[in-house]
DSSP file (Angstrom, degrees, kcal/mol; ACC not computed):
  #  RESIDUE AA STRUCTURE BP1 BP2  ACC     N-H-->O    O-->H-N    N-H-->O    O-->H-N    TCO  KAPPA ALPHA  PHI   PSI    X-CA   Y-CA   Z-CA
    1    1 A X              0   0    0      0, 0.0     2,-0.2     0, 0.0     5,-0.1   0.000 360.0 360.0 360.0 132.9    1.5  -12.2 -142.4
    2    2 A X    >>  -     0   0    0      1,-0.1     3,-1.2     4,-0.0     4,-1.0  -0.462 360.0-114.6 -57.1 134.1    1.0  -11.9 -146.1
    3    3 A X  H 3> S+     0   0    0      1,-0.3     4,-0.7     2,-0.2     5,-0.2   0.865 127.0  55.2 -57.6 -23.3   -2.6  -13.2 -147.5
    4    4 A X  H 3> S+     0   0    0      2,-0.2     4,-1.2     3,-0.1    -1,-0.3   0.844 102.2  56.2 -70.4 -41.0   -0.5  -15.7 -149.1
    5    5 A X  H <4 S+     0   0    0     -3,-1.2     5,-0.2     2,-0.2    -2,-0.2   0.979 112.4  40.6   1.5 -95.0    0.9  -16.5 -145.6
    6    6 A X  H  < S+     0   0    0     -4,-1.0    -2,-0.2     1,-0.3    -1,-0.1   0.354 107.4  60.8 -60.3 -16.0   -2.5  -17.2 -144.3
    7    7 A X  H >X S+     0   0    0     -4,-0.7     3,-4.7    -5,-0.2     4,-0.6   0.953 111.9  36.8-141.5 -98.0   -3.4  -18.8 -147.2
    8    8 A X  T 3< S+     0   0    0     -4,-1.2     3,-0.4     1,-0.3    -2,-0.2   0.621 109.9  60.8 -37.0 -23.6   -0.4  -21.6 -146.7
    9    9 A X  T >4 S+     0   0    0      1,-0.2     3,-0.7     2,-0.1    -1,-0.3   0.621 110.0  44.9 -80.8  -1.0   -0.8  -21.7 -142.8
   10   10 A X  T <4 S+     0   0    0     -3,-4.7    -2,-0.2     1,-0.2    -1,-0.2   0.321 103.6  63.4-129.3   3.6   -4.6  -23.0 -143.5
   11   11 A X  T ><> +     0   0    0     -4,-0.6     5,-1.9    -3,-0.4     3,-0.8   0.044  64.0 110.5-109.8  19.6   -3.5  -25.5 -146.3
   12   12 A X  G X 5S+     0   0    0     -3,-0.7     3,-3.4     1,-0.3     5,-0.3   0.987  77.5  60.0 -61.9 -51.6   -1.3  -27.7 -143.7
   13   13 A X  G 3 5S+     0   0    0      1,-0.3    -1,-0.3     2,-0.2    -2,-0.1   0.689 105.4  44.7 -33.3  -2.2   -4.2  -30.4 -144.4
   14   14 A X  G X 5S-     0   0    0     -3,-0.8     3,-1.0     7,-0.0    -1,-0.3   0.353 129.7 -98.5-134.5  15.1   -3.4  -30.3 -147.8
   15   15 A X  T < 5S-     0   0    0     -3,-3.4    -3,-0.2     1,-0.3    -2,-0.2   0.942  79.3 -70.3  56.3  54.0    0.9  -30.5 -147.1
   16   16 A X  T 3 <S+     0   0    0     -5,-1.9     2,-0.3    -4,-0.2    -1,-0.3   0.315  92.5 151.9  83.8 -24.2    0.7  -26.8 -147.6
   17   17 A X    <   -     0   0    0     -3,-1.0    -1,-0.1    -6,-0.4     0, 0.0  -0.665  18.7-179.7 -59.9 118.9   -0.1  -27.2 -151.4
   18   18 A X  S >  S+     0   0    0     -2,-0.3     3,-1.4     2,-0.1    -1,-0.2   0.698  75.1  66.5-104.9 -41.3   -2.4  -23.5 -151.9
   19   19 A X  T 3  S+     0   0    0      1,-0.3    24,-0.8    22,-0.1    23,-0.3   0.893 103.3  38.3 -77.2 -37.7   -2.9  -24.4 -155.7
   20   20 A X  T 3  S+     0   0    0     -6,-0.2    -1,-0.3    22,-0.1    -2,-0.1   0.404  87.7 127.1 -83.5  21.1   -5.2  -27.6 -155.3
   21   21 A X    <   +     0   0    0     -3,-1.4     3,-0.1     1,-0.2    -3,-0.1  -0.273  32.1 172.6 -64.2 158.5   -6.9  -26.3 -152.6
   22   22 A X        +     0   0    0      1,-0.4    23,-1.3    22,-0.2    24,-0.4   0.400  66.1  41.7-147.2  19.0  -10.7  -26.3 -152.8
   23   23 A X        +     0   0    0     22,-0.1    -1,-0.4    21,-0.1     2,-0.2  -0.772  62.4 177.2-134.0 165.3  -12.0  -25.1 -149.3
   24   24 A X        -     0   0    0     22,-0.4    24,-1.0    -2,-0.3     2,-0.3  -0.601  13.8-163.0-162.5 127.0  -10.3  -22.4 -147.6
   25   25 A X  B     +a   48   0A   0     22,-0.2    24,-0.2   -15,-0.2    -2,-0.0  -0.879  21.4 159.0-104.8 123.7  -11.5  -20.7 -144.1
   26   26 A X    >   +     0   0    0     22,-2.5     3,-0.8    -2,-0.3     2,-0.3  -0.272  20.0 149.5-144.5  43.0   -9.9  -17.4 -143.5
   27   27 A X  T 3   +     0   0    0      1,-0.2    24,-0.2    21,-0.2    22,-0.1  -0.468  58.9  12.0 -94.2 143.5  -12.2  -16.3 -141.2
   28   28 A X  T 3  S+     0   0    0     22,-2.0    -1,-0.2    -2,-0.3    24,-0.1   0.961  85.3 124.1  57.1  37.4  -11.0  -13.5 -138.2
   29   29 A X  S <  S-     0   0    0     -3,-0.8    23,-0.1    20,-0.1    -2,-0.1   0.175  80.8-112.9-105.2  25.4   -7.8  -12.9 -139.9
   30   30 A X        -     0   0    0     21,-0.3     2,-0.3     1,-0.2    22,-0.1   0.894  47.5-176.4  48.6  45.9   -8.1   -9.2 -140.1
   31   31 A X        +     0   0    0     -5,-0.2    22,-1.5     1,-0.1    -1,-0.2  -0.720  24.8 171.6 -59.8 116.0   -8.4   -9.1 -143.6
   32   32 A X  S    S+     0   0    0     -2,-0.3    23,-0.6     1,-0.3     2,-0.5   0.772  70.3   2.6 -94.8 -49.6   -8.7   -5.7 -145.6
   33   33 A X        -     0   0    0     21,-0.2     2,-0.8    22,-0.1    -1,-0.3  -0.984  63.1-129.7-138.6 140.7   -8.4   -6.8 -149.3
   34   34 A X        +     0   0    0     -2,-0.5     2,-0.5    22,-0.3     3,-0.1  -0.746  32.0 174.7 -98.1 124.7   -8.0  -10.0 -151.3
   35   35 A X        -     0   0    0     -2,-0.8   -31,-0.1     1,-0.2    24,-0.0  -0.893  53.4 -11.0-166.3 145.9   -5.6  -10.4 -153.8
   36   36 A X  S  > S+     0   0    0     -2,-0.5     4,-1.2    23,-0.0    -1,-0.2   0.671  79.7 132.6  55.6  33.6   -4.1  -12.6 -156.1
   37   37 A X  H >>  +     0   0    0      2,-0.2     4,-2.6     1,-0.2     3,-1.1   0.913  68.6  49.2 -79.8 -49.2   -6.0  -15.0 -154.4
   38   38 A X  H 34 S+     0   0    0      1,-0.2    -1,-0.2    21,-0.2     6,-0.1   0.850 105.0  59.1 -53.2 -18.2   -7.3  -16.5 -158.0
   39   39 A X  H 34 S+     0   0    0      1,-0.2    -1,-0.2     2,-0.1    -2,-0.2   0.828 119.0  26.3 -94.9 -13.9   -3.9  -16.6 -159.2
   40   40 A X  H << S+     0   0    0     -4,-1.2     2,-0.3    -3,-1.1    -2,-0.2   0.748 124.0  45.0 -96.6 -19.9   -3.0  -19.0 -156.2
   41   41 A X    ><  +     0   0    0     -4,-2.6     3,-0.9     1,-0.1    -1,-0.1  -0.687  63.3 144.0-103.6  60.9   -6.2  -20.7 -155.4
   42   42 A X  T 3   +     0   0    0     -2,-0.3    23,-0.8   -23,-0.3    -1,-0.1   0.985  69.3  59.9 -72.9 -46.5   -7.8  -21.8 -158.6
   43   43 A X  T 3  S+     0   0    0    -24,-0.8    -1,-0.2    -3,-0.1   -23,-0.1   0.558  80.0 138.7 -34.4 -24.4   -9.3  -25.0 -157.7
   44   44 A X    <   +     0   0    0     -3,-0.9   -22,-0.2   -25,-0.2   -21,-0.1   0.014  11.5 154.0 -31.4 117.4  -11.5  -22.9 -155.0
   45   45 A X        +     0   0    0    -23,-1.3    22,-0.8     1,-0.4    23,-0.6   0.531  68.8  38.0-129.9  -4.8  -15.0  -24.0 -154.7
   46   46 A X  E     + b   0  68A   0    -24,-0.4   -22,-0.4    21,-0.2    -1,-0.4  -0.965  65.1 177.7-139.5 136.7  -15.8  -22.9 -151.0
   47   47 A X  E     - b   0  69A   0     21,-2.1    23,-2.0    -2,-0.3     2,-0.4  -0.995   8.5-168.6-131.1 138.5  -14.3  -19.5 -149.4
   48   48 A X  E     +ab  25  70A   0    -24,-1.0   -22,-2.5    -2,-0.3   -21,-0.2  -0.940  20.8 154.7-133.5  89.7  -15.2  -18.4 -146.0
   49   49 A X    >   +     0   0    0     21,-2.8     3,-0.7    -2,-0.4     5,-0.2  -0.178  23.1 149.2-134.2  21.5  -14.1  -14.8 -145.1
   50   50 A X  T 3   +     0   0    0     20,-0.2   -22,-2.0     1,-0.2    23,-0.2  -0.348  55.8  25.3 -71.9 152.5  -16.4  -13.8 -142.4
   51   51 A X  T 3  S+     0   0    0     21,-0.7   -21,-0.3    20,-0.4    -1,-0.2   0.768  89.7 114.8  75.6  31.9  -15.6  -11.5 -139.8
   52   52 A X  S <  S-     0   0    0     -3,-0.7   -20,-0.1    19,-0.2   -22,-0.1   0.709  77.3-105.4 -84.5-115.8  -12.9   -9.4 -141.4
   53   53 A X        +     0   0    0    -22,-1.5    21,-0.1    -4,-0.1    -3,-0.1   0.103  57.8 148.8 175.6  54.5  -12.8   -6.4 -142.1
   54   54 A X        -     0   0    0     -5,-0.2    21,-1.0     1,-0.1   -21,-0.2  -0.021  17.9-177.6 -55.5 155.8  -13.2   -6.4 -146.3
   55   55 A X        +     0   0    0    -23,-0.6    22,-3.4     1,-0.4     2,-0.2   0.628  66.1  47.6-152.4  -1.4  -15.0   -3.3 -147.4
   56   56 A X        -     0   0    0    -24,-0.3     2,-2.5    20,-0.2    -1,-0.4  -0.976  69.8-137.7-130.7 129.6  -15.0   -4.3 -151.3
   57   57 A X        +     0   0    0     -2,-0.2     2,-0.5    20,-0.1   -24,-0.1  -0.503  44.9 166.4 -61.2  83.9  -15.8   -7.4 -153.1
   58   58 A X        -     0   0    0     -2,-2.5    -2,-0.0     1,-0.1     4,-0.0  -0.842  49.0  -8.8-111.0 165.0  -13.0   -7.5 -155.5
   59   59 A X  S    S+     0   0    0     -2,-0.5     3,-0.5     1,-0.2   -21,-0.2   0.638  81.9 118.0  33.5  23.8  -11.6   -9.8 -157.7
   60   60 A X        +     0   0    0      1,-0.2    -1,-0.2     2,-0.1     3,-0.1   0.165  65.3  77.2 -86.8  26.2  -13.6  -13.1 -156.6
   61   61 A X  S    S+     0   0    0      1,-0.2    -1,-0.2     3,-0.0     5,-0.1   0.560  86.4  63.4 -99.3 -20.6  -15.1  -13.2 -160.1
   62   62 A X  S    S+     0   0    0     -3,-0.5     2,-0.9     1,-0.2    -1,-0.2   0.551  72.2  86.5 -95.5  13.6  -12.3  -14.3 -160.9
   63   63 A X    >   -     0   0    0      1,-0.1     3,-2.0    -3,-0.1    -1,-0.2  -0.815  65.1-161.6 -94.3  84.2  -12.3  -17.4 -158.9
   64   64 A X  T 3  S+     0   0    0     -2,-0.9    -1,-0.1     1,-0.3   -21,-0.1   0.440  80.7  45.3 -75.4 -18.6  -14.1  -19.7 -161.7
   65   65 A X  T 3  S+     0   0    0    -23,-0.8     2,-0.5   -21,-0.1    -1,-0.3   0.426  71.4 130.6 -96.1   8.9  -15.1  -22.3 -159.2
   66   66 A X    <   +     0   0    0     -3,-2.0   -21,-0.2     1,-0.1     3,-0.1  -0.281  18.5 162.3 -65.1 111.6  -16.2  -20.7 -156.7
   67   67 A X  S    S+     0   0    0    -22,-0.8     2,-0.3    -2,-0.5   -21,-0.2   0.533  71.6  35.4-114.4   1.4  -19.8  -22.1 -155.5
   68   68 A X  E     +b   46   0A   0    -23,-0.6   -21,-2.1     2,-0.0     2,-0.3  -0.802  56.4 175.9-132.2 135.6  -19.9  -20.5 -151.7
   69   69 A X  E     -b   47   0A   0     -2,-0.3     2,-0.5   -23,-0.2   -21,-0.2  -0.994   9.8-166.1-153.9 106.9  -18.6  -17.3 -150.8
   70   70 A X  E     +b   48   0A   0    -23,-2.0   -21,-2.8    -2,-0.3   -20,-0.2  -0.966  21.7 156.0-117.0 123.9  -19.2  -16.1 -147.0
   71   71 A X    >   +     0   0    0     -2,-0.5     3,-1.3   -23,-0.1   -20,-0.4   0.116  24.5 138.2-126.6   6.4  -18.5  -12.5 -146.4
   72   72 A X  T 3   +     0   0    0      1,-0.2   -21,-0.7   -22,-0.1     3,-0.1  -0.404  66.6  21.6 -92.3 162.7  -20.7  -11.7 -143.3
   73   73 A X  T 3  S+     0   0    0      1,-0.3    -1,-0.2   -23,-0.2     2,-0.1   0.227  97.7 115.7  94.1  10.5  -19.8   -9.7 -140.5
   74   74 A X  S <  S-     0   0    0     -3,-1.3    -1,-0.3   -23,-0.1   -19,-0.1  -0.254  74.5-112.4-105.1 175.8  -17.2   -8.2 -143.0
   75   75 A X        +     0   0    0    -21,-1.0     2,-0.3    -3,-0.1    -3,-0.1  -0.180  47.2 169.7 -99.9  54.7  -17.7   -3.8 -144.0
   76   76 A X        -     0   0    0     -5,-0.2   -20,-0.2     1,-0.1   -21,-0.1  -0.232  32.4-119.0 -72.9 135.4  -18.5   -4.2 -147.1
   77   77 A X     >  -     0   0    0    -22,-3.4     4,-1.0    -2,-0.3   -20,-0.1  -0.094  12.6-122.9 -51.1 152.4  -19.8   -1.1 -148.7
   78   78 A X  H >> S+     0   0    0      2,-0.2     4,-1.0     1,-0.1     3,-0.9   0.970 115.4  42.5 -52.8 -41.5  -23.5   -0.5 -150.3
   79   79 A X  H 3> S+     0   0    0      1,-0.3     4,-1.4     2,-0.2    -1,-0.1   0.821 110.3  59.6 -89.8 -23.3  -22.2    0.6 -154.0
   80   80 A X  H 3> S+     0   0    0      2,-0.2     4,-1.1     1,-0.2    -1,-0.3   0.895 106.0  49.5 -77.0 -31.7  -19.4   -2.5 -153.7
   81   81 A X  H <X S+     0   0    0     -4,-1.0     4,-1.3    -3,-0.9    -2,-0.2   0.949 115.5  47.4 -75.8 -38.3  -22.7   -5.4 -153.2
   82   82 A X  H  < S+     0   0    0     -4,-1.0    -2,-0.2     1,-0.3    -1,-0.2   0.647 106.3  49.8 -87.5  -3.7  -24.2   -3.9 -156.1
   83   83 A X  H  < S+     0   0    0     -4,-1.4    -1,-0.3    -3,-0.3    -2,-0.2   0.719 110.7  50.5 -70.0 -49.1  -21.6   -3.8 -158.2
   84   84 A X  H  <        0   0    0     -4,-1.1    -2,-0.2     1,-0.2    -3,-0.1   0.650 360.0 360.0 -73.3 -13.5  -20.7   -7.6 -157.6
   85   85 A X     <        0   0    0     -4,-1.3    -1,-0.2    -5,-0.1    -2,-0.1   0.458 360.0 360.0 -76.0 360.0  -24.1   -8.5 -158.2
């Protein structure tokens, strides 16, 4: 499955609509990278991505609503936290 996929199987509550979403759990989906995730989710204000298997924060700055962001259990690198910080 494409993160855009997952993204749509986890929005049935919401008849499947990705773009008003504003919670999204994507947690244990063997996740490596996130992307274009802003450009489908704008509305995002809570993301829940533990327990993948991420290993850089990228592009969630660009998710402008975003007020909780759970990454643990994920391999995110040292120089990649301090860089997002």
């Amino acid at each position: 499955l494409t993160c855009k996929d997952m993204v749509r199987r986890r929005a049935e509550h919401n008849n499947s609509e990705i773009f008003s979403l504003e919670e999204l759990s994507l947690h244990q989906q063997n996740i490596e990278k996130l992307e274009n995730l802003d450009k489908w989710c704008r509305h995002l204000k809570t993301l829940y991505l533990q327990n993948n298997l991420i290993s850089r924060i990228e592009n969630v700055n660009r998710l402008k609503k975003l007020e909780y962001l759970n990454l643990a259990l994920n391999n995110i690198e040292n120089s990649a936290i301090y860089t997002f910080l």
